[in-house]
C-alpha positions in Angstrom: -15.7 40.3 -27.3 -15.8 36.8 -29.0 -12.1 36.3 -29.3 -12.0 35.6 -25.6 -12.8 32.2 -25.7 -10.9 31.7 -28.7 -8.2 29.5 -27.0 -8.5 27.7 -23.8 -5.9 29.2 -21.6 -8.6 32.1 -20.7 -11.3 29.3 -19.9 -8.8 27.4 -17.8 -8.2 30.6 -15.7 -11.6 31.2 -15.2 -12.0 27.5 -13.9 -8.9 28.2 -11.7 -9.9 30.9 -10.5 -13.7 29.9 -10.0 -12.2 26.6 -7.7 -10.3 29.0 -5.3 -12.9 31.4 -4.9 -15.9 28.6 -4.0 -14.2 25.2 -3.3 -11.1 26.5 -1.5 -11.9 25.1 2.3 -12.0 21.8 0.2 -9.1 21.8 -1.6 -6.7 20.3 1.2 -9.2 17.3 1.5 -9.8 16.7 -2.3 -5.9 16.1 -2.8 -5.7 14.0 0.5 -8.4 11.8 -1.2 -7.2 12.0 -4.5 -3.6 10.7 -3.1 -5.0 8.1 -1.5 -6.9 6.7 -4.4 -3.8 6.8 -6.8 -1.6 5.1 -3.5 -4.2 1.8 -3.6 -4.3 2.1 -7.7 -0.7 1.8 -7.6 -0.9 -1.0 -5.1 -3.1 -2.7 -6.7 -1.6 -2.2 -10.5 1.9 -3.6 -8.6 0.1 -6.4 -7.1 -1.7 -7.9 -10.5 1.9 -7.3 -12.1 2.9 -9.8 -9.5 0.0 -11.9 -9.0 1.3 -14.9 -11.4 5.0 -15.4 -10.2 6.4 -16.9 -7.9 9.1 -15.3 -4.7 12.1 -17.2 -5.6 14.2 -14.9 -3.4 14.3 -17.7 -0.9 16.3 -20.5 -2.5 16.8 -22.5 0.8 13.8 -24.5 -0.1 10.4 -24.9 1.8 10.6 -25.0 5.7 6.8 -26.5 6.5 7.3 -28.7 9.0 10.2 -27.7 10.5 11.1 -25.2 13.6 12.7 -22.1 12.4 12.7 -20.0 15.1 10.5 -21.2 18.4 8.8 -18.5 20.3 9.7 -19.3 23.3 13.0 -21.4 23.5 16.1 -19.7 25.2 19.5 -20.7 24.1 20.6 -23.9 25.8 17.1 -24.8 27.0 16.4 -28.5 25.8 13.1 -29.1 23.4 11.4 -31.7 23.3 10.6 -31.5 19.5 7.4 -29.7 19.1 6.3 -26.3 18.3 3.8 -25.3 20.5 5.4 -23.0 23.5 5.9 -24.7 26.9 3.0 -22.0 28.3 0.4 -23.0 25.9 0.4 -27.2 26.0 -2.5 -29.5 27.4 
């Protein structure tokens, strides 16, 4: 009688077994959750690996201060230099 819990393959079945008997209407919303939680870890373990450097995938330069692509401007339309769309100024 004492030899059953001798190694702890029998007490890991009984804790198996003991989850799907009482907890199993749970199960399917304790993984979601636990998925979620290791999705932001991750997130956030990726983010403080890149929280010191720099993007240098854009080696163009800056472009503050300058139009890139003006929300409103057709092609051949004339602008008058600023940014603000032809709808919106005072």
């Amino acid at each position: 009688m004492g030899r059953l819990f001798d190694g702890p393959w029998p007490i890991v079945i009984i804790i198996v077994v003991a989850l799907l008997l009482f907890a199993a209407p749970k199960l399917p919303a304790m993984a979601r959750s636990l998925g979620q939680s290791m999705r932001i870890i991750k997130s956030e373990v990726k983010e403080m690996k890149n929280d010191g450097k720099t993007d240098t995938t854009d080696a163009s330069g800056p472009v503050e201060g300058t139009i890139v692509n003006h929300p409103k401007a057709k092609p051949g339309e004339p602008t008058d230099g600023t940014d603000v769309p032809p709808s919106n100024r005072a």
